[in-house]
C-alpha positions in Angstrom: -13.1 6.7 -1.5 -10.7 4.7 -3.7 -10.5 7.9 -6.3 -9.0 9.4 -2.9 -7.2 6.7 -2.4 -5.6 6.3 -5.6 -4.9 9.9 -5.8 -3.0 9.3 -2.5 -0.9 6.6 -4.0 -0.1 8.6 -7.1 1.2 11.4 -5.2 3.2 8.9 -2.7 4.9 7.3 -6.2 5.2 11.1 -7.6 7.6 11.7 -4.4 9.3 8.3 -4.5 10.6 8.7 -7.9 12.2 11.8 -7.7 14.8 10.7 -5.1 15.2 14.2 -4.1 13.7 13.0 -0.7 15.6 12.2 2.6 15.9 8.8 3.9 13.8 8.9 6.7 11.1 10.5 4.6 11.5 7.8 1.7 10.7 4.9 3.9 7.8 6.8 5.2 6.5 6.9 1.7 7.5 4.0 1.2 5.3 2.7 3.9 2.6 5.0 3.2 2.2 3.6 -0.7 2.3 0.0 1.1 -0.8 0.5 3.3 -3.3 2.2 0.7 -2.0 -0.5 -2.0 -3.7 -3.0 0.9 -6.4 -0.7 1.5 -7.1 -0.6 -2.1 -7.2 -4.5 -2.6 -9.3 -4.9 0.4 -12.0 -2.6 -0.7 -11.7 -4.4 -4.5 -11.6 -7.4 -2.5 -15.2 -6.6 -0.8 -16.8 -4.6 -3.3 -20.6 -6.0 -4.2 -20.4 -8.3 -6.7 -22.9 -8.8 -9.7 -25.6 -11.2 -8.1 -25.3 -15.1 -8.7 -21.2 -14.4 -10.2 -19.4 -16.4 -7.2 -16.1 -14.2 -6.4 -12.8 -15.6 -6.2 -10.4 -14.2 -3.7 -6.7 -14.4 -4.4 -5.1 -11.5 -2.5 -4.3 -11.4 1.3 -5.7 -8.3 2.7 -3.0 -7.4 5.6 -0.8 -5.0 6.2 2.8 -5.8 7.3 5.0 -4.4 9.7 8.0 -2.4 8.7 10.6 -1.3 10.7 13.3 1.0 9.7 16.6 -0.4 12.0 18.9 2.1 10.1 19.6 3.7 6.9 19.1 1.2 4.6 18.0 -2.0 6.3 14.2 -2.5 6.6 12.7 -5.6 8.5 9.3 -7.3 7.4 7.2 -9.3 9.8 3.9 -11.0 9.1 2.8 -12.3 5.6 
């Protein structure tokens, strides 16, 4: 799952860095390489861990809300 996962989020880069895509389209990827970044951590985040090794967790595992009000100008809510 996160080979798939991380093949997702290589693509999603692949089209971000060209800059040949549309606006509306960028912010989709844009959002799109946000969530499976989070899905990513929280699966790393949950993974078994070697037995009597106490795990640590630093990283938040929520997604944000993003909303597109216009060419250009994105609003964040939560975290």
């Amino acid at each position: 799952m996160k080979a798939e996962l991380q093949r997702v989020l290589d693509w999603a880069d692949k089209k971000l860095a060209t800059g040949a895509e549309p606006p509306w389209a960028w912010y989709q990827y844009a959002k799109l390489r946000e969530a499976v970044e989070e899905v990513i951590a929280c699966l790393e985040a949950t993974a078994p861990q070697m037995e009597g090794v106490p795990q640590v967790r630093t990283h938040h595992c929520g997604l944000r809300l993003v909303v597109s009000n216009g060419v250009g100008t994105i609003t964040a809510t939560g975290k």
